[in-house]
Backbone as CSV, one residue per row, in Angstrom:
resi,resn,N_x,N_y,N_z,CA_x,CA_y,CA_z,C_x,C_y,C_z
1,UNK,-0.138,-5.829,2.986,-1.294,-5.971,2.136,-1.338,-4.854,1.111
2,UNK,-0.558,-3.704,1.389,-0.529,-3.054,0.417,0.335,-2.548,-0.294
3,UNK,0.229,-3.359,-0.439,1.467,-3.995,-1.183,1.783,-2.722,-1.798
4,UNK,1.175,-2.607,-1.257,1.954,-1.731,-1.631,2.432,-1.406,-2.591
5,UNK,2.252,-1.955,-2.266,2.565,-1.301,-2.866,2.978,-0.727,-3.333
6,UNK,2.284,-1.231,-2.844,3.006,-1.152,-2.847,3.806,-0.557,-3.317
7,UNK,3.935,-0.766,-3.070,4.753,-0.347,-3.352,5.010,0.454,-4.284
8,UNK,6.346,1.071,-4.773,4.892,1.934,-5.441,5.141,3.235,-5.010
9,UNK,5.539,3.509,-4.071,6.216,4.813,-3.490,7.354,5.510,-4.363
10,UNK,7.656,4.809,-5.252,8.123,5.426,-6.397,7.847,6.105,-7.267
11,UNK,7.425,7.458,-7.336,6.921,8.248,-8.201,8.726,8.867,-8.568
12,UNK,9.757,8.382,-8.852,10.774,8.841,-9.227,10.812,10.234,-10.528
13,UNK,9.560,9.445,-11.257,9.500,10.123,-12.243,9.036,12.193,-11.861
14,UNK,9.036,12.337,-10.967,8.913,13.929,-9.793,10.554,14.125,-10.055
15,UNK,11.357,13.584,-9.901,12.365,14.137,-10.177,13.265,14.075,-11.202
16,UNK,12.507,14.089,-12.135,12.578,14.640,-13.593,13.900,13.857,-14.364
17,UNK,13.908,12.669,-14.025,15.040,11.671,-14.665,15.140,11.819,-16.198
18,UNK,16.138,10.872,-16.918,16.065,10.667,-18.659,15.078,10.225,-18.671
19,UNK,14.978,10.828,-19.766,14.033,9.620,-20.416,13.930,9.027,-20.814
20,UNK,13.234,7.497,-20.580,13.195,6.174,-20.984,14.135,5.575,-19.714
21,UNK,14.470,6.244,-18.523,14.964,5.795,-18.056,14.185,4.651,-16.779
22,UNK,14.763,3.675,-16.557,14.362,2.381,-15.667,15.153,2.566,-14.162
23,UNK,13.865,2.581,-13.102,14.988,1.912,-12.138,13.699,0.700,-10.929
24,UNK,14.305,0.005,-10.372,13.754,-0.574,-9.678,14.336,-0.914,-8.357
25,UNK,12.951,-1.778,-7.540,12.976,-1.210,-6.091,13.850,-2.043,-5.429
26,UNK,14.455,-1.428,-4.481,15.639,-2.601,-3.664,14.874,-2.888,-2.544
27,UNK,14.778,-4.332,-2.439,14.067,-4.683,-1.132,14.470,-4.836,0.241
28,UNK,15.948,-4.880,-0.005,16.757,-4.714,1.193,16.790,-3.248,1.915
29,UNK,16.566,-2.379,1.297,16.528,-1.203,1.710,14.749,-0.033,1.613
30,UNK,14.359,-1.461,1.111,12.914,-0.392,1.022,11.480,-1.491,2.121
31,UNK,10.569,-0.936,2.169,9.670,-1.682,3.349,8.065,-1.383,2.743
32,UNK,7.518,-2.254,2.892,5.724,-2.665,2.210,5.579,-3.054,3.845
33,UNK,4.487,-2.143,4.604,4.188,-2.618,5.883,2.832,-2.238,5.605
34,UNK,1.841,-2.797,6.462,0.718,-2.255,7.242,0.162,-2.474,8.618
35,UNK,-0.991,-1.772,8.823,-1.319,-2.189,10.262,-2.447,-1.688,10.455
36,UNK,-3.736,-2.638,11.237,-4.666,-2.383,11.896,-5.443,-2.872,12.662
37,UNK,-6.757,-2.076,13.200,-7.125,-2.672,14.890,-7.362,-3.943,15.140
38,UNK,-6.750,-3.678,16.248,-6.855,-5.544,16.952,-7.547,-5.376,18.118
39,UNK,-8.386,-5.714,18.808,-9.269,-5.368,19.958,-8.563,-3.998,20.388
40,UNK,-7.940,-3.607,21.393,-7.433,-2.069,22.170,-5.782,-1.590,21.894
41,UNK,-5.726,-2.940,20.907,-4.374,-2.099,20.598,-4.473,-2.488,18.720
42,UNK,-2.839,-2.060,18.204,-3.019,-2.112,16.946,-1.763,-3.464,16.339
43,UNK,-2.302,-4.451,15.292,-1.610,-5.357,15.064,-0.862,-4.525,13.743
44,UNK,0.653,-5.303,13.536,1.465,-4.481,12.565,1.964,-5.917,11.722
45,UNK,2.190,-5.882,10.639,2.757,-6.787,10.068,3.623,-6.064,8.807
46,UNK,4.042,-7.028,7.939,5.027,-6.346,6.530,4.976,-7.477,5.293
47,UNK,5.574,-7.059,4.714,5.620,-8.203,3.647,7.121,-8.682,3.445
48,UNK,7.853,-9.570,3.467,9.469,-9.411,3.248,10.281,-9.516,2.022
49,UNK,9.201,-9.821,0.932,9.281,-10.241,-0.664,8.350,-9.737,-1.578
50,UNK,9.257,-8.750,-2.138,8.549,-8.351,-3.392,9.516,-7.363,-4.214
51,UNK,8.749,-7.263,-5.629,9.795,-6.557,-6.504,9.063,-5.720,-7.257
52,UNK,9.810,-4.484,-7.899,8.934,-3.393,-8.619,10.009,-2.810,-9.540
53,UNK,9.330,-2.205,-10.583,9.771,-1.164,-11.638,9.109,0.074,-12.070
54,UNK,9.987,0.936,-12.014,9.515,2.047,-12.100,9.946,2.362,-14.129
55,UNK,9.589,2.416,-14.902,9.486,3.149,-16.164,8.831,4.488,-16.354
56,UNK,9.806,5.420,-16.537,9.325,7.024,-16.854,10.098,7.444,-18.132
57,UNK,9.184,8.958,-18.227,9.971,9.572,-19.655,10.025,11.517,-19.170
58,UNK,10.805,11.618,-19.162,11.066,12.785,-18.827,10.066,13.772,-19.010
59,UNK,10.535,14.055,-20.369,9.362,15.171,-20.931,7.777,15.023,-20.466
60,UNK,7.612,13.586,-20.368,5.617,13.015,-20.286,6.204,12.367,-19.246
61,UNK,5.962,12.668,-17.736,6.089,12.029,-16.586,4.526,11.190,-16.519
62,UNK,3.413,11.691,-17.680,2.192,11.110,-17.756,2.444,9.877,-17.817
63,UNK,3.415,9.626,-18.822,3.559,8.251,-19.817,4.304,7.374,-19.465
64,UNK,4.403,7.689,-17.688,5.830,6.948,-16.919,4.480,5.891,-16.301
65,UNK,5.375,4.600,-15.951,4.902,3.620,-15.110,5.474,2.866,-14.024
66,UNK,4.358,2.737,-13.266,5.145,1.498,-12.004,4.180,0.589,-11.975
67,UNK,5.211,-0.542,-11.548,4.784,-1.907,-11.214,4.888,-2.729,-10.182
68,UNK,4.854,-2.959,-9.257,4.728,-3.663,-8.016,4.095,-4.808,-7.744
69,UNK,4.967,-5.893,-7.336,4.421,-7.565,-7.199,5.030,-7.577,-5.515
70,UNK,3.995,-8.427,-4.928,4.311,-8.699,-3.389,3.913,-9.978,-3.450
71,UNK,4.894,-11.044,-2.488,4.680,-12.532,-2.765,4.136,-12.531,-1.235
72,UNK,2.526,-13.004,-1.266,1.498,-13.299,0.199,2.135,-14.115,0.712
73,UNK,3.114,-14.873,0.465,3.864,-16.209,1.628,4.653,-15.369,2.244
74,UNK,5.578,-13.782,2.286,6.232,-13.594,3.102,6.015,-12.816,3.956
75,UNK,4.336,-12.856,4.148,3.909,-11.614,5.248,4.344,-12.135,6.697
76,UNK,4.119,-11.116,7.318,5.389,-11.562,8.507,4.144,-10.749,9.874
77,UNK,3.598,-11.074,10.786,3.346,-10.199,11.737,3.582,-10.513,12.972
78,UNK,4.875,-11.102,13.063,5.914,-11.571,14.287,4.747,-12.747,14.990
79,UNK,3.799,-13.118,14.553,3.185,-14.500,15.342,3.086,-15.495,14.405
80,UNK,3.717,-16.411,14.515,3.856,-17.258,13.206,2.597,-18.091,13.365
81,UNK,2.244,-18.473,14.163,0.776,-19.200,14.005,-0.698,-18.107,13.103
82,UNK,-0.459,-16.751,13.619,-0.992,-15.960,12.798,-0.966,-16.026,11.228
83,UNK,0.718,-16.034,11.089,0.693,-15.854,9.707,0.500,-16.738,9.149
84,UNK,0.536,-17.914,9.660,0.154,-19.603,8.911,-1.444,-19.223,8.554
85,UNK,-2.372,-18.578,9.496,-3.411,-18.597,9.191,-3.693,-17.432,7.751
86,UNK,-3.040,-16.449,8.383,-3.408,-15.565,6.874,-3.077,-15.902,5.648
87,UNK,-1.829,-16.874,5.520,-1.462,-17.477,4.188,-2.512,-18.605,3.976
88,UNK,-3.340,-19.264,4.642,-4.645,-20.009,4.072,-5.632,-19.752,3.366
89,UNK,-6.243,-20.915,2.980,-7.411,-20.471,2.394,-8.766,-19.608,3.077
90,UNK,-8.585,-19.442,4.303,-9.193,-18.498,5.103,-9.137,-16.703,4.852
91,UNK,-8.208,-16.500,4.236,-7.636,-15.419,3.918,-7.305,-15.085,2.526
92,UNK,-5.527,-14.986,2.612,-5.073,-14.675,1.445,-5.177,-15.902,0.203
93,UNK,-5.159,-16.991,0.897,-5.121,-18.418,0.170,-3.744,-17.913,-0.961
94,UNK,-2.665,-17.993,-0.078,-1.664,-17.865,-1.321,-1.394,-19.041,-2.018
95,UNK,-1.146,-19.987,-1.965,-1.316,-21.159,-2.904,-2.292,-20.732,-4.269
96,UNK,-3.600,-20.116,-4.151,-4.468,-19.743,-5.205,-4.031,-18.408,-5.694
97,UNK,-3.357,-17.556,-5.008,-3.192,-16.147,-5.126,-1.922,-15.538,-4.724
98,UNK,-0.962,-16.229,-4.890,0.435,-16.312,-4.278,0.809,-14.481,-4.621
99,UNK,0.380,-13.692,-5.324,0.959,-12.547,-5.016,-0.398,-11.563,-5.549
100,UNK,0.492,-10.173,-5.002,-0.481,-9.189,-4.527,0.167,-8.004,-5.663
101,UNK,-0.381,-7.322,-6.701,0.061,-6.918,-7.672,-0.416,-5.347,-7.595
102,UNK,0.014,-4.123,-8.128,-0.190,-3.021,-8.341,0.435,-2.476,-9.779
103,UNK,-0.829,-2.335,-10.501,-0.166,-1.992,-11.829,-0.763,-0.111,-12.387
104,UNK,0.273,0.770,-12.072,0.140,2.366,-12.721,-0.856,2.123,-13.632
105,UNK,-1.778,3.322,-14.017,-2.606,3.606,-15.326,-2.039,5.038,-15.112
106,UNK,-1.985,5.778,-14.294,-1.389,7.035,-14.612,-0.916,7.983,-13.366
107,UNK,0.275,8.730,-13.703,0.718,9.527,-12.916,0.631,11.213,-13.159
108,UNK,0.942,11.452,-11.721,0.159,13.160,-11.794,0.999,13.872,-10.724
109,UNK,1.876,14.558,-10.896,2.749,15.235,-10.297,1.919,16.294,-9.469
110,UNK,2.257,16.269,-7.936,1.096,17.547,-7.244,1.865,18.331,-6.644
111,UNK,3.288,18.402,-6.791,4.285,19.505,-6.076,5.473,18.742,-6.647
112,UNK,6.631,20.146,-6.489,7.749,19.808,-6.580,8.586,18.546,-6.180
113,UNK,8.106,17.659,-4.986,8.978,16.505,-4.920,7.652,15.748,-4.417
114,UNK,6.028,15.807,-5.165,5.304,14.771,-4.780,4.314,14.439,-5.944
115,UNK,3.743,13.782,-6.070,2.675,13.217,-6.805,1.910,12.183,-6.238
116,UNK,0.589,12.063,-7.414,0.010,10.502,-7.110,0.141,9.515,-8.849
117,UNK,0.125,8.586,-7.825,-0.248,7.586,-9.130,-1.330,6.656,-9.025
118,UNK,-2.190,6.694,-9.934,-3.219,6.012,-9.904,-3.228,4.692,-10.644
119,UNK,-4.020,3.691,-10.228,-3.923,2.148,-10.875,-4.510,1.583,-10.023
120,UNK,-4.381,0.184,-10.686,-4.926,-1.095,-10.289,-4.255,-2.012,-9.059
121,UNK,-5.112,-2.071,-7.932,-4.434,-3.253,-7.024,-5.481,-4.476,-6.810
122,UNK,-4.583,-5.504,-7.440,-5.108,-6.783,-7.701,-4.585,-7.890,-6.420
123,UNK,-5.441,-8.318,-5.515,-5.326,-9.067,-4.305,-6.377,-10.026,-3.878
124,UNK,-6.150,-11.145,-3.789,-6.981,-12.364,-3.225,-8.095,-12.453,-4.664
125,UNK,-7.377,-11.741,-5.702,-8.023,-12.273,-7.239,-9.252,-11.243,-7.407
126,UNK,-8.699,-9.982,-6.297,-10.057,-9.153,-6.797,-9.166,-7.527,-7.703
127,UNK,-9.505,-7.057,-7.748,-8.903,-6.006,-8.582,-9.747,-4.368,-8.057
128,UNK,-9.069,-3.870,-7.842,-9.842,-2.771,-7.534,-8.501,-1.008,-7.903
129,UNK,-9.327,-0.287,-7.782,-9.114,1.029,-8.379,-7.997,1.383,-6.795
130,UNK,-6.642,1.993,-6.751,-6.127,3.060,-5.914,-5.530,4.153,-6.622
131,UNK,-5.049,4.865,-5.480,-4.592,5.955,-5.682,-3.379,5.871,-4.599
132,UNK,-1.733,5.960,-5.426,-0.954,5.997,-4.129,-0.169,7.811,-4.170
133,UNK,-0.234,8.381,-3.235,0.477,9.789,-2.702,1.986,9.537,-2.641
134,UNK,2.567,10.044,-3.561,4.264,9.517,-3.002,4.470,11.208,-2.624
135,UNK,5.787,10.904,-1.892,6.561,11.867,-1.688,8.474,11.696,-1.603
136,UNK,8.831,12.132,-2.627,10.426,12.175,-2.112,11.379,12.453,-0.648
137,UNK,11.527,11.181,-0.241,12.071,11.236,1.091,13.626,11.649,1.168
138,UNK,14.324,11.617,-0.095,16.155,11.922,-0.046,16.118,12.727,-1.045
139,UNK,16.732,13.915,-0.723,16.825,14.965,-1.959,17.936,14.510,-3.243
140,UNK,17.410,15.144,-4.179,18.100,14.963,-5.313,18.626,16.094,-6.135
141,UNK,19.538,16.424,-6.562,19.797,17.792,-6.956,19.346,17.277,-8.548
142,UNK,19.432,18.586,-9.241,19.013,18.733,-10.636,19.850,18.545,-11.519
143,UNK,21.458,18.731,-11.283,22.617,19.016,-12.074,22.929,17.146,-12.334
144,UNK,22.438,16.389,-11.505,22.720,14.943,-11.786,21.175,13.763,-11.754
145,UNK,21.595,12.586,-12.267,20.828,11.675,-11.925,20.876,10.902,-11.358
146,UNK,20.130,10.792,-10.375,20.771,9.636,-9.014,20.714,8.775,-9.500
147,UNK,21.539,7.845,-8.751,21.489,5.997,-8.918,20.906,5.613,-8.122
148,UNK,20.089,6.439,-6.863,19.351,5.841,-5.831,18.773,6.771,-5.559
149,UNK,16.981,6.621,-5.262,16.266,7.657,-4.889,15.395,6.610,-3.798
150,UNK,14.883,7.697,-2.718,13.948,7.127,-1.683,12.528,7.626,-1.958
151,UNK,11.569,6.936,-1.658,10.288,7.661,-1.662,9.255,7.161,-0.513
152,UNK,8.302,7.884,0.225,7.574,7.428,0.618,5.964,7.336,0.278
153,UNK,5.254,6.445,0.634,4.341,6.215,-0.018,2.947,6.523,1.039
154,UNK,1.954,7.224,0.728,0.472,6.926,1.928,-0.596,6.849,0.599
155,UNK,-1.980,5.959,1.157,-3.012,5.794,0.248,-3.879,5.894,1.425
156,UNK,-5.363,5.947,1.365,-6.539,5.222,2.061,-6.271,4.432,2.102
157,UNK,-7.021,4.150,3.554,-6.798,2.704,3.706,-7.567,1.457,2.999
158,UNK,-7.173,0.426,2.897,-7.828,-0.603,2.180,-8.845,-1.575,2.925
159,UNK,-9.989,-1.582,2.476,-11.183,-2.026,3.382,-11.184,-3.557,2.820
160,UNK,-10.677,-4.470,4.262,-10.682,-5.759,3.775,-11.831,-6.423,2.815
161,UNK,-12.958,-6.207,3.176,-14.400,-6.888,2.722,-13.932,-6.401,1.531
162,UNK,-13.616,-5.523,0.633,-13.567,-5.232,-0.677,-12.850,-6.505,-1.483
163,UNK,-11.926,-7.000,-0.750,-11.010,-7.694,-0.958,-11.268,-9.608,-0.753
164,UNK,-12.538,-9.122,-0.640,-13.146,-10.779,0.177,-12.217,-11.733,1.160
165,UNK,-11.254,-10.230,2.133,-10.664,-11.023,2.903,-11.060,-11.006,4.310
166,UNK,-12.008,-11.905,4.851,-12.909,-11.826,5.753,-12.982,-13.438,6.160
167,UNK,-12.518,-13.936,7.719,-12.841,-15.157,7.905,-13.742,-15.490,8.274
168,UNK,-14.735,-14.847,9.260,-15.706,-15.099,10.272,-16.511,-13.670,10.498
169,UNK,-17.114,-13.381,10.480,-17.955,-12.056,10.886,-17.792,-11.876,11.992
170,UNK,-18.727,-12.855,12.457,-19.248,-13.562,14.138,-17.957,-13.250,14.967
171,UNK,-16.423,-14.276,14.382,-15.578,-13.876,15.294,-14.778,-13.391,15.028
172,UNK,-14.719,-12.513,13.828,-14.074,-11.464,13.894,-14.385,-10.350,14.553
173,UNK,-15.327,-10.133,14.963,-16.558,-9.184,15.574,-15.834,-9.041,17.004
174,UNK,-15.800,-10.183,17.645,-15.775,-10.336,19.267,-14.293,-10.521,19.275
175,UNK,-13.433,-10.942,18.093,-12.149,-10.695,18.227,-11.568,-9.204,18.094
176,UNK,-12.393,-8.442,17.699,-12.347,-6.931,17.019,-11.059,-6.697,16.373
177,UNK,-10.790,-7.255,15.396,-10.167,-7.440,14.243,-10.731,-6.029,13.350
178,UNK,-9.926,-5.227,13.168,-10.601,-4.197,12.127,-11.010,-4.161,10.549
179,UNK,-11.431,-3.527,9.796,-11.912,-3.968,8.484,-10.705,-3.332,7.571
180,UNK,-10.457,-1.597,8.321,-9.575,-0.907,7.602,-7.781,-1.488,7.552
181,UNK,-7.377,-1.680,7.417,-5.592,-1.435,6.537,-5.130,-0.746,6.307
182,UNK,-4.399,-0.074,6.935,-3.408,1.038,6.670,-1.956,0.973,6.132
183,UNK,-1.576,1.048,4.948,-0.236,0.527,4.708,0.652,1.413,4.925
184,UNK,1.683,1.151,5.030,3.212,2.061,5.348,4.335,1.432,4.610
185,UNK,4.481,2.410,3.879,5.816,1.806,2.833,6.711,3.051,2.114
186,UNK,7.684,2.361,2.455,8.863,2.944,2.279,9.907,2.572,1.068
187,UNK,9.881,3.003,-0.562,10.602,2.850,-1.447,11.825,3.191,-1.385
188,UNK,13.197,2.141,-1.348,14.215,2.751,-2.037,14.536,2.052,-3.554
189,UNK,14.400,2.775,-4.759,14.858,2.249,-6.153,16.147,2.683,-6.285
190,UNK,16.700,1.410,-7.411,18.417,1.794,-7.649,18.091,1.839,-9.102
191,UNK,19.059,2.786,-10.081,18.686,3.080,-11.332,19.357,1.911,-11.823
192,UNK,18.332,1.374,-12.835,18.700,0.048,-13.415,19.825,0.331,-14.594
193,UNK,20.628,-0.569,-14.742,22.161,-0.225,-15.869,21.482,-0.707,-17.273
C-alpha cells in the first residue's frame, strides 16, 4: 500500500550523481511491502508490480525527482481469498483505481547517505501529502557512478480511513483489523542508458 512507494526509496540523488542523470527501479531486485494488526498477531503483504524513476541534477539535488506507480492487482498477502477481497470494490476497487501513485514535490538531503522526499501519494483516488526517509543501503564511492544503487525507504505509517479504505467498522472492529500501515520497501535502481 505504500507503495511505496513507494517506492521511492530512491533518494539516489544523496549520492551526488551527473546531472540530468536518470535511473530507475528494478523490480526484480527491489520490494514495496507492508504490514499491519490483525487481531494478536501481524498480517504482511507486498505488492509484486510496479515501476519508478528517479530524475536528479547534481548541483540542485532540490530539482531532482521521483516517481513511483504500483499496480493494486498484484498485492499479494499469501491468502488468495484475501487478496480477491482487497482488489474489490470493498477496498482498493482496482478495476476503478488500478494503481497506487507517488509523485516527488521535493527533496532534502539530511546526512551524508540520507534524505527525505516529500510529495504526493495518490490511492483509492484520494491524494494526500507524505514524506518518505530514504537511506543508502550499498555504498558508493565518489571517484565513480554506479550503475546500481540500493536504498531503503521508512515513512509514518499510513492511516487507512484517510484513504477511504475501510470495509465494515462493525467488523472490522471484532475482526481487529488495524487502521495503521506500515510500509517496508526496499529500492534497487539501475542507471538508465
Amino acid at each position: 500500500m505504500k507503495l511505496l512507494l513507494i517506492s521511492v526509496s530512491c533518494l539516489v540523488v544523496i549520492a551526488s550523481p551527473v546531472r540530468g542523470e536518470t535511473y530507475k527501479f528494478d523490480p526484480t531486485h527491489s520490494k514495496i511491502a507492508f504490514q499491519l494488526r490483525h487481531l494478536l498477531g501481524t498480517a504482511r503483504g507486498e505488492f509484486h508490480k510496479f515501476s519508478g524513476t528517479i530524475d536528479f541534477d547534481r548541483e540542485h539535488p532540490d530539482r531532482s525527482t521521483v516517481t513511483a506507480i504500483i499496480q493494486v492487482a498484484s498485492i499479494d498477502t499469501k491468502i488468495a481469498k484475501r487478496d480477491q477481497h482487497l482488489r474489490s470494490a470493498d477496498f482498493f476497487d482496482a478495476a476503478k483505481f488500478p494503481e497506487i501513485t507517488f509523485r516527488s514535490r521535493g527533496v532534502k538531503r539530511t546526512g551524508a547517505n540520507s534524505g527525505d522526499i516529500t510529495g504526493d501519494l495518490t490511492m483509492h483516488g484520494v491524494t494526500r501529502p507524505m514524506t518518505l526517509h530514504v537511506k543508502l543501503a550499498s555504498p558508493i564511492t565518489a571517484e565513480s557512478v554506479p550503475a546500481r544503487t540500493r536504498w531503503q525507504v521508512t515513512t509514518d505509517p499510513i492511516h487507512r480511513k484517510d484513504f477511504n479504505l475501510v470495509f465494515s467498522g462493525s467488523t472490522e472492529a471484532i475482526s481487529g483489523i488495524g487502521q495503521e500501515v506500515v510500509p517496508a520497501i526496499e529500492i534497487e535502481a539501475v542507471r538508465a542508458e
